[in-house]
DSSP file (Angstrom, degrees, kcal/mol; ACC not computed):
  #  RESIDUE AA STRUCTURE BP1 BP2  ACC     N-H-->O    O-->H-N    N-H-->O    O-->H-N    TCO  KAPPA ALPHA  PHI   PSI    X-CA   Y-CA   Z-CA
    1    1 A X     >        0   0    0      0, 0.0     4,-2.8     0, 0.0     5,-0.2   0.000 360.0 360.0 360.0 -29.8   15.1  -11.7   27.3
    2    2 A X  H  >  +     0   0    0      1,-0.2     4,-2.7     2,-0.2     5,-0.4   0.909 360.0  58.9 -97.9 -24.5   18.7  -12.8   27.1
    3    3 A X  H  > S+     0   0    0      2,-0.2     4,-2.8     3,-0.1     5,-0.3   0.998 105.0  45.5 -32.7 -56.4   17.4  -15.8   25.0
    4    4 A X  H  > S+     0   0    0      1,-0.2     4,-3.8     2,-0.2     5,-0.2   0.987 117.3  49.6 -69.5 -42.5   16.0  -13.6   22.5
    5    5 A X  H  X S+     0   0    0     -4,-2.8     4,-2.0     2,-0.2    -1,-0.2   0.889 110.1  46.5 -43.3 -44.1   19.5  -11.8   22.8
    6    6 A X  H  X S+     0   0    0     -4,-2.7     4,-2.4    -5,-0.2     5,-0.3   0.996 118.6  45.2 -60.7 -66.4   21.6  -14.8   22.4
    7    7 A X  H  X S+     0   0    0     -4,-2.8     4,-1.4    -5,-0.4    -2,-0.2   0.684 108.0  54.2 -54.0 -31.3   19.3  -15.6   19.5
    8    8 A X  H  X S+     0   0    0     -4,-3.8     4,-2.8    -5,-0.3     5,-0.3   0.978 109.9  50.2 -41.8 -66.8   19.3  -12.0   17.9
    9    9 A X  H  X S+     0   0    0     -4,-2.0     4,-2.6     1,-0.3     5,-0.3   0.907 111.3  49.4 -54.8 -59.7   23.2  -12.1   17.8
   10   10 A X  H  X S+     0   0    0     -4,-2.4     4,-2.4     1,-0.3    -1,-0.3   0.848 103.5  55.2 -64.7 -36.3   23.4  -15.5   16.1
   11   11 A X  H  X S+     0   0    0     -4,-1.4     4,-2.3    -5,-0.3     5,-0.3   0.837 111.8  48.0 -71.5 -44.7   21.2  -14.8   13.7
   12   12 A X  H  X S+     0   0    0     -4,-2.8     4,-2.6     1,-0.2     5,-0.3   0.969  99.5  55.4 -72.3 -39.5   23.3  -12.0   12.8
   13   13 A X  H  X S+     0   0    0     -4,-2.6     4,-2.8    -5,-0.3    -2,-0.2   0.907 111.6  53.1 -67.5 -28.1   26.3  -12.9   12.6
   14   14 A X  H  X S+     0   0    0     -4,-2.4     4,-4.9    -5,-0.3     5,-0.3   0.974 104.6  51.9 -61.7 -47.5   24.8  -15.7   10.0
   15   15 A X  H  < S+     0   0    0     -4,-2.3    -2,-0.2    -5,-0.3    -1,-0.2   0.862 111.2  47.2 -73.2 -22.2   23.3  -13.7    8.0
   16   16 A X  H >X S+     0   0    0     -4,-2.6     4,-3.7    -5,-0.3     3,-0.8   0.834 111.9  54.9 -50.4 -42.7   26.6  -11.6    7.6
   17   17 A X  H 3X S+     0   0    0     -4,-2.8     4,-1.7    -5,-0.3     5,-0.3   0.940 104.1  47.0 -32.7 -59.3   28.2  -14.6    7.2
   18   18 A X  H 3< S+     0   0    0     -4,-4.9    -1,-0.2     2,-0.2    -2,-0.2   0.398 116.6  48.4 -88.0  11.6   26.1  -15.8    4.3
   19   19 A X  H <> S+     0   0    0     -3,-0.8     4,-2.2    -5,-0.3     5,-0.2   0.604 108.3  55.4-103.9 -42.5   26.5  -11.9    2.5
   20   20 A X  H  X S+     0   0    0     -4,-3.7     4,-1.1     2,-0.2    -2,-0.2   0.933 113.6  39.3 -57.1 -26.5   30.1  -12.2    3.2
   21   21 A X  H >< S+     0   0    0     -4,-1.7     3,-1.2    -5,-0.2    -3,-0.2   0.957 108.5  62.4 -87.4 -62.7   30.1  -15.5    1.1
   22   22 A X  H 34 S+     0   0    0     -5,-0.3    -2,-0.2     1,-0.2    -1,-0.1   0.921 108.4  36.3 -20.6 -84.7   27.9  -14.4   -1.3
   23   23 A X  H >< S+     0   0    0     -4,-2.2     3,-1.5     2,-0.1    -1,-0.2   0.534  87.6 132.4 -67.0   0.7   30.1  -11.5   -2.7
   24   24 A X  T << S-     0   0    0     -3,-1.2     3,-0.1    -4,-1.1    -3,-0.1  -0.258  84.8  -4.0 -42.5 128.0   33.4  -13.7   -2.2
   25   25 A X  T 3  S+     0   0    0      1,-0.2     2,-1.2     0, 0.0    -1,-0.2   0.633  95.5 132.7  77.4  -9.6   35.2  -13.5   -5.1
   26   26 A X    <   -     0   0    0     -3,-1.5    -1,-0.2    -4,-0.0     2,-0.1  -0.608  60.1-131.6-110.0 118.4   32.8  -11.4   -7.1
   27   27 A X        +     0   0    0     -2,-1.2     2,-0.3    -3,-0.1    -3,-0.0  -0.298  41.2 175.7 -61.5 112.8   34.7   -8.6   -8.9
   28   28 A X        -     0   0    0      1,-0.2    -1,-0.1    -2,-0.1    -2,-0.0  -0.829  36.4-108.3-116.6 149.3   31.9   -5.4   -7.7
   29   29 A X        -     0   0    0     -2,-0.3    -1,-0.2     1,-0.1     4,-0.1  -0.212  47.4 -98.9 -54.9 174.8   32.4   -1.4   -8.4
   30   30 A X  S  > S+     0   0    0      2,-0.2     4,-2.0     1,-0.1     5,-0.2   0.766 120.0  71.2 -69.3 -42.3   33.3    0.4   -5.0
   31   31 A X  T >4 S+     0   0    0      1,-0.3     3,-1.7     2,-0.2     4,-0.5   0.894  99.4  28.5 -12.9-101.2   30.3    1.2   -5.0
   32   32 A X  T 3> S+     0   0    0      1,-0.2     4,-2.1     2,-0.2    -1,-0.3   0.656 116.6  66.3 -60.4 -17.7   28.4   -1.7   -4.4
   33   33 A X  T 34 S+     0   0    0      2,-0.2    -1,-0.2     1,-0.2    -2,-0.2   0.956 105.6  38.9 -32.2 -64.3   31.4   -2.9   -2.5
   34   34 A X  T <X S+     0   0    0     -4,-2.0     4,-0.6    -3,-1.7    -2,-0.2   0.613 118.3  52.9 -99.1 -21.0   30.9   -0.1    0.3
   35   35 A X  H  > S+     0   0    0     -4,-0.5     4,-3.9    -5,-0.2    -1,-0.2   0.907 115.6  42.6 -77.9 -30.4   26.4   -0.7    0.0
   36   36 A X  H  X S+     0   0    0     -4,-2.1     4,-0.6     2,-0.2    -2,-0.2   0.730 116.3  43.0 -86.9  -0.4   27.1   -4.5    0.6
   37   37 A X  H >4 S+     0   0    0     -4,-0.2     3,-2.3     2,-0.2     2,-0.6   0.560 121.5  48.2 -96.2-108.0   30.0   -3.9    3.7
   38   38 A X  H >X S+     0   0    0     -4,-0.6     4,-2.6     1,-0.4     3,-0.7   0.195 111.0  48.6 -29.4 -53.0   27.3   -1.0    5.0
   39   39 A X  H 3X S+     0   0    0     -4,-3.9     4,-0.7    -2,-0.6    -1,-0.4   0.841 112.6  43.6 -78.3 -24.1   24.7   -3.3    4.7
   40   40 A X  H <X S+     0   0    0     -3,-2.3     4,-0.7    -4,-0.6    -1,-0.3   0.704 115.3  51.5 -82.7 -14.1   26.7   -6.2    6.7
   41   41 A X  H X4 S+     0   0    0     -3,-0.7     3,-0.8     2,-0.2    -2,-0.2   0.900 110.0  50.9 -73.1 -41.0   27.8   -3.4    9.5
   42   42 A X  H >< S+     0   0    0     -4,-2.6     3,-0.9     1,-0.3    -2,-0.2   0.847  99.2  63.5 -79.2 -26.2   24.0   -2.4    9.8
   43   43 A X  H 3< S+     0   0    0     -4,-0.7     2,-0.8    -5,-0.3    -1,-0.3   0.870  97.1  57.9 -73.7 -35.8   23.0   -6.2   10.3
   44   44 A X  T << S+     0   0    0     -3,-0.8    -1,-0.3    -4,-0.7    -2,-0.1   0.000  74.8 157.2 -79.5  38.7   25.2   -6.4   14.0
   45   45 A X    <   -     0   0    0     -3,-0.9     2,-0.4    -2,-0.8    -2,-0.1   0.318  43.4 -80.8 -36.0-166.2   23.4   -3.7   15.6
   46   46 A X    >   -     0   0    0      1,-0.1     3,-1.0     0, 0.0     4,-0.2  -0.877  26.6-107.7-111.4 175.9   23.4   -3.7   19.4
   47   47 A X  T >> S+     0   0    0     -2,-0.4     3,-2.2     1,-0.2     4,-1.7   0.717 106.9  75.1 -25.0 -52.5   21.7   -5.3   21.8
   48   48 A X  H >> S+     0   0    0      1,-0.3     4,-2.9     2,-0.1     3,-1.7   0.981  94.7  61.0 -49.2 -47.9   19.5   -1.8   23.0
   49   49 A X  H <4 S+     0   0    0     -3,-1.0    -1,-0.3     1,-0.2    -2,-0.2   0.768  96.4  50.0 -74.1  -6.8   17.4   -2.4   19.7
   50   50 A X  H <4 S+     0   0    0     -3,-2.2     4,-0.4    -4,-0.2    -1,-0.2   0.650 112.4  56.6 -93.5  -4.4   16.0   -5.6   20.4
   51   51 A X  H <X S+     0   0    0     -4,-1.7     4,-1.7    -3,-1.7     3,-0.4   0.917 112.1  36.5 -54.2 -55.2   15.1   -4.0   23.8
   52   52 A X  T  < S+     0   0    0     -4,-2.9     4,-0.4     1,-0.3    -1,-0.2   0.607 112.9  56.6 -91.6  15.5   13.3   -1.4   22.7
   53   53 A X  T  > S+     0   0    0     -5,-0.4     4,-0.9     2,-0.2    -1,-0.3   0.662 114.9  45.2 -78.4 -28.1   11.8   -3.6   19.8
   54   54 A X  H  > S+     0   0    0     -3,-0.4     4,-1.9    -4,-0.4    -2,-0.2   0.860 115.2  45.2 -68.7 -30.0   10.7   -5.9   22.9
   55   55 A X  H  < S+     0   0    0     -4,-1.7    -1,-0.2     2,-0.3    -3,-0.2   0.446 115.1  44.1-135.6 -17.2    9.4   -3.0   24.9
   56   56 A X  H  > S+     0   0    0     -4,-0.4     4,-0.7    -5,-0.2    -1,-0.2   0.480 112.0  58.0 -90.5   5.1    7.4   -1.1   21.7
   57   57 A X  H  X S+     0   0    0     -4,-0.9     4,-5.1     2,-0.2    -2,-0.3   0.886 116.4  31.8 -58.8 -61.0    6.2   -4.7   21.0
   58   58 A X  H  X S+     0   0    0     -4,-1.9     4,-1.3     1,-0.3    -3,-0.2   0.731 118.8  53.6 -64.9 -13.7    4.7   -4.6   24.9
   59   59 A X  H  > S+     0   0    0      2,-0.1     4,-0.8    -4,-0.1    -1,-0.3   0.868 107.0  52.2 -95.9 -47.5    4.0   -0.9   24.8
   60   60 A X  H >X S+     0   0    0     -4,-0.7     4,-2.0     2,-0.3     3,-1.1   0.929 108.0  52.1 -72.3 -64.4    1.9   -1.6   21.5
   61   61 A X  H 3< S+     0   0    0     -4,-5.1     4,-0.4     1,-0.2    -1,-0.2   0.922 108.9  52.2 -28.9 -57.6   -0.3   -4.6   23.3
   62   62 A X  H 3< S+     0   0    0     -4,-1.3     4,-0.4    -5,-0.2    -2,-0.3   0.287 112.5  43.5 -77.5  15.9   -1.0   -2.3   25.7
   63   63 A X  H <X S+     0   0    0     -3,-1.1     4,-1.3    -4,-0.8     5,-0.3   0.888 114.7  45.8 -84.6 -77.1   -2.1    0.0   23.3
   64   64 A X  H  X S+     0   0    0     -4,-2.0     4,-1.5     2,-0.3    -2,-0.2   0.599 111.7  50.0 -53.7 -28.4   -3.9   -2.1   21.4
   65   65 A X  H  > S+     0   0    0     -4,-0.4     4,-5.0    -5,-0.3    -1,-0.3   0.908 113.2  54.1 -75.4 -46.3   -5.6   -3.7   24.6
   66   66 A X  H  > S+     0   0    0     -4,-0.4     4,-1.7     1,-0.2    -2,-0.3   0.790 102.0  52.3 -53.2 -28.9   -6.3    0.1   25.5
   67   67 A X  H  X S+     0   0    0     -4,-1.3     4,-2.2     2,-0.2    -1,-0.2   0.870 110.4  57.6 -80.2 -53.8   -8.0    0.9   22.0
   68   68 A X  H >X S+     0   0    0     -4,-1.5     3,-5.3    -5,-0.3     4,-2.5   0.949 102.0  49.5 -27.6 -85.0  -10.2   -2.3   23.1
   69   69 A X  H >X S+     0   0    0     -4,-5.0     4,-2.0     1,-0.3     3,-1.1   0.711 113.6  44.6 -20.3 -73.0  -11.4   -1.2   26.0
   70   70 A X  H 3X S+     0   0    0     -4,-1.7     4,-1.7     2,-0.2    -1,-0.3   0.519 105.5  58.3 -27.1 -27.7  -12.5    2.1   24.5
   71   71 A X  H <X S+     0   0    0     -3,-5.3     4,-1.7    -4,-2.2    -1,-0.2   0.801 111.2  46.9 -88.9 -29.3  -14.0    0.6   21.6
   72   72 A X  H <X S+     0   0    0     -4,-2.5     4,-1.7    -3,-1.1     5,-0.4   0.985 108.0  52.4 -72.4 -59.7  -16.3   -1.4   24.5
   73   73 A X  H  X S+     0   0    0     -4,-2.0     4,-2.0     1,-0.2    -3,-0.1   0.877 109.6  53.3 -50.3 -40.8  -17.2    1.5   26.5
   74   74 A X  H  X S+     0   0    0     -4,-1.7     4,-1.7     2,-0.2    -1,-0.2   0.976 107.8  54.7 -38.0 -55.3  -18.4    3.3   22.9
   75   75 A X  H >X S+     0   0    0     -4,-1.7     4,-3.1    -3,-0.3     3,-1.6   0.938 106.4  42.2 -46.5 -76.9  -20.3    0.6   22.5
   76   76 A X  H 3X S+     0   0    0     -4,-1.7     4,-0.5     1,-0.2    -1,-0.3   0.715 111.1  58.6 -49.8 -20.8  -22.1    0.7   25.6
   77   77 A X  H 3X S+     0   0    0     -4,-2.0     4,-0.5    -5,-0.4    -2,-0.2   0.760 105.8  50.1 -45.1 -43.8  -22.4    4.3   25.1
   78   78 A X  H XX S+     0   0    0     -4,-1.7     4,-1.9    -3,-1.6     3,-1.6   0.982 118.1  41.7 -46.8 -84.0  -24.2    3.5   21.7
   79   79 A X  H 3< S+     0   0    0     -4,-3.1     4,-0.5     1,-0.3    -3,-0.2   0.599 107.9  52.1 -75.7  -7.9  -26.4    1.2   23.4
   80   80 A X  H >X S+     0   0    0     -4,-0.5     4,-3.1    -5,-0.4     3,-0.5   0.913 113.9  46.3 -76.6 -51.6  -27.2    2.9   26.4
   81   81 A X  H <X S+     0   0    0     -3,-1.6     4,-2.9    -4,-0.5     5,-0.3   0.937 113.4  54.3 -84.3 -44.0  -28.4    6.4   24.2
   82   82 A X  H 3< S+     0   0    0     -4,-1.9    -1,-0.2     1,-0.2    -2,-0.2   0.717 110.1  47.5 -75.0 -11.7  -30.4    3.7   21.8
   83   83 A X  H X> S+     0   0    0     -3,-0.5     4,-3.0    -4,-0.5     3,-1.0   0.918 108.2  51.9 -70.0 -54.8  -32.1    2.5   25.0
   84   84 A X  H 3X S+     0   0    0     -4,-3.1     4,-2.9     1,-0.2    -2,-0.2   0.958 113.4  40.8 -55.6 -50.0  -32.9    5.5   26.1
   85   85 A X  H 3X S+     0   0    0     -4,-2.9     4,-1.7     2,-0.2    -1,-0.2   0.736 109.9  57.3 -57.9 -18.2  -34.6    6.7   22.7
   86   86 A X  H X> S+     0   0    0     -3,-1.0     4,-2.2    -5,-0.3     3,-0.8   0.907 118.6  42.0 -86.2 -69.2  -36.4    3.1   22.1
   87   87 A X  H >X S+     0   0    0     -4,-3.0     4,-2.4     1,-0.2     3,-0.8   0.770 110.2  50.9 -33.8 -62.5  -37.7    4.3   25.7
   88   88 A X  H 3X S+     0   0    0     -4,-2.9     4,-2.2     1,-0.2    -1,-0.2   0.769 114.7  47.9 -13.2 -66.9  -38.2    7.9   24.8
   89   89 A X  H <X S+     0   0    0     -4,-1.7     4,-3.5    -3,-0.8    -1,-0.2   0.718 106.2  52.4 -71.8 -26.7  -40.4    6.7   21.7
   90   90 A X  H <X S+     0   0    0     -4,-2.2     4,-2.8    -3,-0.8    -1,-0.3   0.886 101.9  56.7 -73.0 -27.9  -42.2    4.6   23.2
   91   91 A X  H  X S+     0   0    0     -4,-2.4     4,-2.9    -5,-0.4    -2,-0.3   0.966 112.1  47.9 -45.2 -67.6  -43.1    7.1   25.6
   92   92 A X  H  X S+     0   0    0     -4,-2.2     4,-3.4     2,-0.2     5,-0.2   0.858 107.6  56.6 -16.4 -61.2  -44.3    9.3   22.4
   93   93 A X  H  X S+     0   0    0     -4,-3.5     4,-1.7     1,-0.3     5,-0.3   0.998 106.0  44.7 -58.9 -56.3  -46.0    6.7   21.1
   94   94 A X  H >X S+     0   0    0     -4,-2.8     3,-1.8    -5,-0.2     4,-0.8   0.910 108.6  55.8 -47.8 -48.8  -48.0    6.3   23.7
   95   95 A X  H >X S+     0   0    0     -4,-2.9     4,-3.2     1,-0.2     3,-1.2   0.959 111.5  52.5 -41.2 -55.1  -48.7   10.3   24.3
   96   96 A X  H 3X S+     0   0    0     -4,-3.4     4,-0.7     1,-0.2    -1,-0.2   0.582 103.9  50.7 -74.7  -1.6  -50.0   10.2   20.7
   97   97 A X  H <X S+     0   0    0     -3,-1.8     4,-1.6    -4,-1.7    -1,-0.2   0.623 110.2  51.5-107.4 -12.3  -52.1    7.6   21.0
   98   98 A X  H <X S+     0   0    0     -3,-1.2     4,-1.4    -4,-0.8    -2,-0.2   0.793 112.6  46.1 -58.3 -56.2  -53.5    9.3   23.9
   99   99 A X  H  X S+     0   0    0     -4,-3.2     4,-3.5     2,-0.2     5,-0.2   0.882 100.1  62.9 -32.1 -68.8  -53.9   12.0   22.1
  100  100 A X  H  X S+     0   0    0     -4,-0.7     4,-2.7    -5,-0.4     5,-0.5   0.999 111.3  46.5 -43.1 -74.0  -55.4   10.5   19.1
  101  101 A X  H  X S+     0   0    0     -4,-1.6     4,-0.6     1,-0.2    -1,-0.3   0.595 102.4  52.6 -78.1  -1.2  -58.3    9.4   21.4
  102  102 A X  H >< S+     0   0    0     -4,-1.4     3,-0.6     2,-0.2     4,-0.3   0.892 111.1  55.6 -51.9 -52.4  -59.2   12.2   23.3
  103  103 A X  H >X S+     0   0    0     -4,-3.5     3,-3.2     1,-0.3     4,-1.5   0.866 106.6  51.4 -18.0 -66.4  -59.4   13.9   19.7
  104  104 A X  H 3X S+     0   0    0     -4,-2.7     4,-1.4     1,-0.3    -1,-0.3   0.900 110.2  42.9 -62.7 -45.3  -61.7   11.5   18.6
  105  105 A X  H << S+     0   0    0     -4,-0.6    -1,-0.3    -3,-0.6    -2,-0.2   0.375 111.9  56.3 -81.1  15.9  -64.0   11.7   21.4
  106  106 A X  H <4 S+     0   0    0     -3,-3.2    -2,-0.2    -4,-0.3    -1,-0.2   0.704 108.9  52.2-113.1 -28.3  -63.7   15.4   21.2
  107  107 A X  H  <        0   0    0     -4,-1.5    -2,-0.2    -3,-0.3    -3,-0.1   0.534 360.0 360.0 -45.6 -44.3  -64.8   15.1   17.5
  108  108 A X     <        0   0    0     -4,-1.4    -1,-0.2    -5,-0.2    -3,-0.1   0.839 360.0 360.0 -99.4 360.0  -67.7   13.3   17.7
C-alpha cells in the first residue's frame, strides 16, 4: 500500500506539473483560468481515496467472486430439477407403456 501511495502522489504532482506548463504563458479568460487551476487542485487529492479505491477494488472481487458462486449453485439447481424430470419422465414413459399393453390385451 504505501508503494501505491508513493506512486499515486508522484504521479500527481507530474501531471499538475505538465498542466501547469502547458498553460504557461498562454493568455486564457478567467474563466478557463479558474477550470484549469480547479482542475490541477482536484488532481492532489489525498491519500484516503486511493484507500478506499484499493478497498472497493477488493470489496468488488469479493463481490464478483460472490456473484460466481451463486451463479454455480444455480446451476446445480438447474441441473439437479432437470435430473429429476429426465427421471420423472422416464418414470411416465414407462407407466404408459404399461399401460399401452395392458390395453391391448384388454382389446383383443
Amino acid at each position: 500500500m504505501d508503494s501505491a501511495l508513493r506512486v499515486d502522489k508522484l504521479a500527481r504532482s507530474l501531471i499538475a506539473n505538465l498542466l501547469k506548463q502547458a498553460v504557461s504563458g498562454i493568455k486564457l479568460s478567467a474563466e478557463r483560468e479558474d477550470l484549469i487551476r480547479n482542475s490541477i487542485e482536484a488532481i492532489d487529492y489525498p491519500e484516503s481515496r486511493i484507500i478506499r479505491f484499493a478497498s472497493d477494488y477488493s470489496k468488488n472481487i469479493e463481490s464478483q467472486k460472490e456473484e460466481a458462486d451463486e451463479t454455480q449453485n444455480r446451476i446445480a439447481e438447474v441441473k439437479s430439477k432437470i435430473d429429476e424430470l429426465e427421471e420423472l419422465t422416464s418414470i411416465l414413459q414407462s407407466l404408459a407403456s404399461r399401460y399401452q399393453k395392458e390395453l391391448l390385451e384388454i382389446e383383443k
